[in-house]
NUDREN-499108 format. One record per residue (C-alpha): residue in one letter; x, y, z. Coordinates in steps of 0.2 Angstrom, whole numbers, plus 5000, padded with zeros to 4 digits. Last residue first. Example, Ala and Ser with C-alpha at 12.3 -4.5 7.8 and 13.67 -1.06 7.14 Angstrom:
<recs>
S506849955036 A506249785039 
</recs>
This chain:
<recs>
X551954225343 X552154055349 X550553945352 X549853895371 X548453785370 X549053655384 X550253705395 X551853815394 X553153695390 X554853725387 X554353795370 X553253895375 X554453985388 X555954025376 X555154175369 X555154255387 X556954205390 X557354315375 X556154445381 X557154415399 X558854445390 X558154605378 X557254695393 X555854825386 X554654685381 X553754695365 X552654835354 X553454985365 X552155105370 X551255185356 X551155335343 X549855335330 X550255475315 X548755535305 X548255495288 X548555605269 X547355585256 X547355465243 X545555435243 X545455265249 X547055315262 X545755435269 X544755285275 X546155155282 X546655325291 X545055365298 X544855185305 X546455185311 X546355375321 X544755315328 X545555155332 X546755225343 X545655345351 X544555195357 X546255095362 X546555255374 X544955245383 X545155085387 X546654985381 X548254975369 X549754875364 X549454865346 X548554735336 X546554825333 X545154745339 X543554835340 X543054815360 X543455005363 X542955075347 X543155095331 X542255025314 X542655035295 X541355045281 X542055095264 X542154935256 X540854825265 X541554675279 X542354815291 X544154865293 X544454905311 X544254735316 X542854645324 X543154535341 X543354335334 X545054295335 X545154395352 X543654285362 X544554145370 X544454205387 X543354345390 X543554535385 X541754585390 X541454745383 X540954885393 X538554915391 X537954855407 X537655035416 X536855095433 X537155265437 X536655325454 X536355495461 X536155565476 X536155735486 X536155825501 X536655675512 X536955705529 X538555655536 X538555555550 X539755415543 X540555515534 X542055545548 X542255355547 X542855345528 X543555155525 X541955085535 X540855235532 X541255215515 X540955025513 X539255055522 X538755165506 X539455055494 X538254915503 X536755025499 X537055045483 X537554855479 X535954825487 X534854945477 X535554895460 X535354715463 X536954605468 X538254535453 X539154685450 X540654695439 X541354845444 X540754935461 X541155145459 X540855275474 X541055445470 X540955585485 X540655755484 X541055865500 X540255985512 X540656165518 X539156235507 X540056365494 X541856285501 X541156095495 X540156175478 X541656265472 X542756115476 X541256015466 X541556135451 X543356145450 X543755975451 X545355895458 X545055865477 X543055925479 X542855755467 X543355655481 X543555475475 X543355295480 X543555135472 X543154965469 X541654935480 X540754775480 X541554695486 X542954755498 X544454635491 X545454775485 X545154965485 X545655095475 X545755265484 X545555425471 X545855605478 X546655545492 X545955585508 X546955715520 X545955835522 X544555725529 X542855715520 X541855865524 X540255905528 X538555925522 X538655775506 X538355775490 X538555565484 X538855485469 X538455335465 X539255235450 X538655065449 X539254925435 X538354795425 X539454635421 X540454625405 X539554655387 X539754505374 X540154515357 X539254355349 X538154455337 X539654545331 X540354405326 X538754315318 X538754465307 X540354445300 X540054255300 X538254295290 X539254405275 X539254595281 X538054735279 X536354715270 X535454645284 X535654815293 X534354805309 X535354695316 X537154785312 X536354925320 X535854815337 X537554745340 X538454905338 X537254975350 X537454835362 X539454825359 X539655015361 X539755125343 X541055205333 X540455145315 X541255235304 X540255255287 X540955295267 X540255395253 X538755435264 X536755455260 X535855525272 X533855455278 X532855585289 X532255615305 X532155465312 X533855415306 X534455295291 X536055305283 X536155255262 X537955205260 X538955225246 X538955225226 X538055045224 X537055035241 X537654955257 X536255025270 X536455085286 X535055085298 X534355145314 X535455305318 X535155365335 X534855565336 X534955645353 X536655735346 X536755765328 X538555855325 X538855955307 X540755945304 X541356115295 X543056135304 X542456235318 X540856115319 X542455985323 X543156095332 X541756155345 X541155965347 X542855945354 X542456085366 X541055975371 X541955845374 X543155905388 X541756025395 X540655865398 X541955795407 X541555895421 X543356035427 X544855995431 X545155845418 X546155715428 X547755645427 X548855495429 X550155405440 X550755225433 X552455275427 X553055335410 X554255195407 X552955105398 X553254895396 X553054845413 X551754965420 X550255045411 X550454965396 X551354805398 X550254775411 X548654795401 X549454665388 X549754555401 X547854565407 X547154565390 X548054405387 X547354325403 X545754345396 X544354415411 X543054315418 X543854235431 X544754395434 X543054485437 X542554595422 X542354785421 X544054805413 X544754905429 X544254745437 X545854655430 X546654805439 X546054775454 X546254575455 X548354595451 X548854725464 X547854715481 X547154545479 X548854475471 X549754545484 X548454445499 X548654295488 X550554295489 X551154275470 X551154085465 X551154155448 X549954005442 X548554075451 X548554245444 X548454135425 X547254045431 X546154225439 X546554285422 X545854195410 X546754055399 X546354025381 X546854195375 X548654175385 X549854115369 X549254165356 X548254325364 X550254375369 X550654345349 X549354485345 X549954605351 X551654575360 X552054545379 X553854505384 X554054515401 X552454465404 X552554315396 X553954265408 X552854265423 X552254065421 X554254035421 X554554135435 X553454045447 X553754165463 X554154065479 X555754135480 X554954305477 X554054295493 X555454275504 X555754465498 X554054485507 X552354575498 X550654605506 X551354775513 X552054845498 X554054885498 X554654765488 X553154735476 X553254925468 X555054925468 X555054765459 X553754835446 X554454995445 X556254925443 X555754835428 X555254945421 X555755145422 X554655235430 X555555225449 X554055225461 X554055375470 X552055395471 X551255225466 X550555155484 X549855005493 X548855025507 X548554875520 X546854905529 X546554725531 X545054735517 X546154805504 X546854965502 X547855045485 X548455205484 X548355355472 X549555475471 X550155635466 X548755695456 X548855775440 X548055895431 X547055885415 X546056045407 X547956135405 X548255975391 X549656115382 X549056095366 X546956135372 X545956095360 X546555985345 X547755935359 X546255825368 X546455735351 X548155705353 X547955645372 X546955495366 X548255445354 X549555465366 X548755385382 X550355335389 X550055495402 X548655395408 X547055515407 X545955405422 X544155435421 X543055445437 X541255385434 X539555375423 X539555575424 X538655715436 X538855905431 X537756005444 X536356115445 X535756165462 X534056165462 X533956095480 X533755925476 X535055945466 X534855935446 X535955855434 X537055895421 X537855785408 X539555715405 X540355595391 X541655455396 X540555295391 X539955415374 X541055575375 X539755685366 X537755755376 X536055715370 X536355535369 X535955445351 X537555515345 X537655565325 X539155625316 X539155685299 X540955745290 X541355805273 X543155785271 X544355915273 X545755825280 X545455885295 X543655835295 X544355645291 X545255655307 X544055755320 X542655635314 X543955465317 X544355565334 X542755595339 X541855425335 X542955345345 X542955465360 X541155435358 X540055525350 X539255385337 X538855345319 X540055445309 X539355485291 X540755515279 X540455625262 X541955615250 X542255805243 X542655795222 X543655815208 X545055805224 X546255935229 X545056015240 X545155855251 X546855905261 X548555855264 X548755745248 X549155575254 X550455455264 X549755355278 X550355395294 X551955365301 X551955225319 X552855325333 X553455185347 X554055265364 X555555215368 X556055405372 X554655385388 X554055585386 X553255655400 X552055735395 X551655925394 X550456005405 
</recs>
C-alpha cells in the first residue's frame, strides 16, 4: 500500500552522527520502559543505530493502548480481542515508518472507503469523494452534509474560526489553551445539529467530552486530519489482530539484538553517577541512558517510586497529569449476520453513550474467517468518556445497536467481551505548559508518549511515534550518532491570505487570555 503523498508535507532531517555504534570505544546501554508504540519506535531507533537496547512492558503482549491479545470463546474458540478499532491515518508518517521496518509496502493495512457519520435523527455524514485538498474538503464536506445550509455559513462567526485556518504548535495553545472546546464550538455559531455530527465526534476521539477537551488540541486535531493535510480524512486498517502488527515489531528489534521483557513492570529507576540503576522484580539493570514510554498512570507511579529523578516541579508535573474519562469496548460474536451493506466503521453522534460501531468481519481476516466459518458476525461497540457504570453503559451500547442495526436485534450472542479502561490522557484546558517534554529533568532520561508534549502538529497514535523517534534522536545525538528523519503535515495553515487574516485576529480582539504566537 503506498501513501498518498500530500507534496506539502513537512520532512524535518535528522540529527547528524556516525551511522552506527561500532564506531565508538564503546556500546551505550538503553533501557526502554514500556511497549507501546512509543517505546517501539524509540527501541527500534537506538537499536538501529547499534545501540544496546532493553525494553520492558508490564503487559504480556507490545503495542501498549494499541496492543492485541487472544481470548477464549465460550466454545473454545480462540480469538484476537483488542481495547478497540485503530484508525492508520495515511498522515501518520512517523507511525507508518515504523510499520515499514516490517512490511515497506504497508500490505498488513488496507483501506476502507468510507466511514460515515449518524446522529440521533438518522442523518449520515460522509468522507468518500471529498476533494483532499483543504479548504475545499472542508467546504465540501459542510455543503453537502445533512445538518448543514448554505444559509448557514452566513450565520458562521468567521472571526472565532480564523485560528483554524492558521493552526501552529505551540502558538495555537497560546492563544486556545485557556478555552475548551465545547466554548470555542459555541462561538462558531456553526448549527448545533452540524456541530454534533462533525465537531463533538472528533473532540471524543480524544476520550474527553468537548467541555473537557482544550480547544487548542481541537484546532490542532483539524489541522491534521483535515484542514492543514491534503491527504484526506479516509484511513486504514491492519487486516489481521493488532497483535500481529506488534509482534512482528518485537521480531525486529530481537532481530537487531534488542532483548524484550514482556509481563515485567519496571518499579524503579534510579539516577546514579555513570547512568541509571533500573529496578524489576527480577533483577536490578544498569543503563547508560532510559526512555520512558509509558501511559500517564504508570508514568505517574515510576516517577513516584523514583525520588531521585527530577527536581520537586518536575515531579509535581507529572503528578498533575490527568487521565480522561474511562472508556468501554464491547465486543460482540454474534450467530447471524450484520447486513451486507454496513460500513466497516459507523461513527455516531449524539447517541450516548456509544461513539461508534464497527464490523470486524468487513476488514479483518480472522473474524471474516470466523463470520463464513459460523454464518455470524463480530461486532465492536466503543462509548468514550463514560460517565454510567460499566454494566449500564454496556448494556445501553447493546440497545444502541439494535436501534441503528435492527437485523441484530435477534441475534444470539455467541460471545462477549468488554474492556473497561481509564488510562488516555486528559488533554484539558490550560494544561499544555505544564505536560512533560521529550527531554526529561536527568541527563540521559528522555520520555515519549502520547501525552508527552512535543511542538509539532501531531496526535494519538502518531504523536506517540513522534516522540519515540525524538526521544531517540535527543539520545543518539549524546553520542554523536546519526538520528532519524520526522516528517509532518504542514507546521501552519496551507492558505497564505486566510493565514494572514488568521494572525490578524488577536489583535482585533479575541477575548480575554488570548496571546499571539
Amino acid at each position: 500500500m503506498s501513501d498518498h503523498g500530500d507534496r506539502r508535507r513537512v520532512h524535518h532531517p535528522p540529527p547528524p552522527g556516525r551511522p552506527h555504534a561500532d564506531g565508538l570505544a564503546e556500546r551505550p546501554r538503553v533501557v526502554v520502559v514500556g511497549g507501546g508504540i512509543a517505546g517501539l519506535t524509540a527501541a527500534t531507533a537506538l537499536a538501529e543505530r547499534g545501540v544496546t537496547v532493553e525494553l520492558y512492558e508490564r503487559e504480556n503482549h507490545l503495542g501498549g493502548r494499541a496492543g492485541g491479545w487472544t481470548e477464549t470463546l465460550p466454545d473454545g474458540t480462540r480469538v484476537g480481542m483488542s481495547r478497540g478499532f485503530h484508525a492508520f491515518f495515511r498522515q501518520y508518517y512517523n507511525l507508518r515508518a515504523l510499520l515499514r521496518r516490517t512490511d515497506p509496502h504497508l500490505d498488513r493495512l488496507t483501506a476502507l472507503p468510507d466511514y460515515p457519520l449518524v446522529d440521533g435523527a438518522g442523518r449520515t455524514d460522509t468522507f468518500r469523494g471529498l476533494p483532499t485538498a483543504p479548504p475545499w474538503n472542508a467546504l465540501a464536506f459542510a455543503l453537502r452534509s445533512p445538518t448543514f445550509r448554505a444559509r448557514d455559513l452566513l450565520r458562521l462567526n468567521a472571526r472565532a474560526a480564523l485560528p483554524l485556518m492558521n493552526v501552529t504548535v505551540p502558538g495555537t495553545y497560546r492563544r486556545l489553551d485557556h478555552l475548551d472546546a465545547a466554548a470555542f464550538l459555541a462561538r462558531l455559531r456553526f448549527p448545533a445539529a452540524a456541530r454534533h455530527l462533525a465537531f463533538d465526534v472528533f473532540s471524543r476521539s480524544f476520550f474527553a467530552p468537548p467541555e473537557r477537551l482544550s480547544a487548542a488540541e481541537l484546532a490542532v486535531m483539524f489541522h491534521l486530519y483535515f484542514l492543514g493535510s491534503a491527504e484526506g480524512l479516509l484511513f486504514d486498517v491492519p487486516r489481521r489482530p493488532l497483535a500481529d502488527l506488534w509482534a512482528a515489531a518485537g521480531r525486529h528489534l530481537a532481530h537487531l539484538g534488542a532483548e524484550i521483557h514482556t509481563g515485567t513492570p519496571v518499579d524503579a529507576v534510579h539516577p546514579s553517577p555513570h547512568g541509571f540503576a533500573v529496578e524489576t522484580r527480577r533483577r536490578g539493570r544498569h543503563a547508560d541512558a532510559v526512555v520512558l514510554a509509558l501511559d500517564v498512570p504508570g508514568l505517574r507511579a515510576l516517577v513516584a517510586a523514583s525520588p531521585g529523578l527530577g527536581d520537586p516541579e518536575w515531579r509535581g508535573r507529572v503528578a498533575a497529569q490527568a487521565t480522561a474519562p474511562p472508556y468501554l469496548v464491547r465486543r460482540l460474536w454474534l450467530d447471524r449476520p450484520v447486513a451486507a451493506d454496513r460500513p466497516a466503521f459507523l461513527a455516531t453522534g449524539g447517541l450516548p453513550p456509544l461513539d461508534n460501531i464497527s464490523v470486524l468481519n468487513h476488514y479483518d481476516e480472522e473474524a471474516a474467517s470466523w463470520a463464513r466459518a459460523t454464518g455470524g458476525s463480530v461486532v465492536e461497540l466503543h462509548a468514550y468518556a463514560v460517565t454510567a457504570a460499566r454494566e449500564a453503559a454496556a448494556a445501553r451500547l447493546l440497545r444502541r445497536l439494535h436501534r441503528i442495526y435492527p437485523e441484530t436485534e435477534g441475534a444470539r450472542i455467541v460471545g462477549d467481551v468488554t474492556e473497561w479502561r481509564q488510562d488516555c490522557p486528559l488533554f484539558a484546558p490550560g494544561t499544555f505548559s505544564r505536560r512533560p517534554t521529550v527531554d526529561g529533568p536527568v541527563p540521559g532520561l528522555v520520555l515519549a508518549g502520547d501525552g508527552i508534549r512535543v511542538d509539532l502538529p501531531v496526535a494519538l497514535m502518531e504523536r506517540a511515534a513522534t516522540t519515540g523517534w525524538h526521544a531517540a534522536n535527543r539520545l543518539l545525538s549524546r553520542w554523536g550518532l546519526a538520528g532519524h528523519p520526522l516528517t509532518t503535515v504542514p507546521l501552519r495553515g496551507r492558505v497564505a491570505v486566510l493565514r494572514r487574516l488568521a494572525d490578524l485576529a488577536p489583535r482585533a480582539g479575541c477575548g480575554s487570555g488570548c496571546s499571539g504566537a
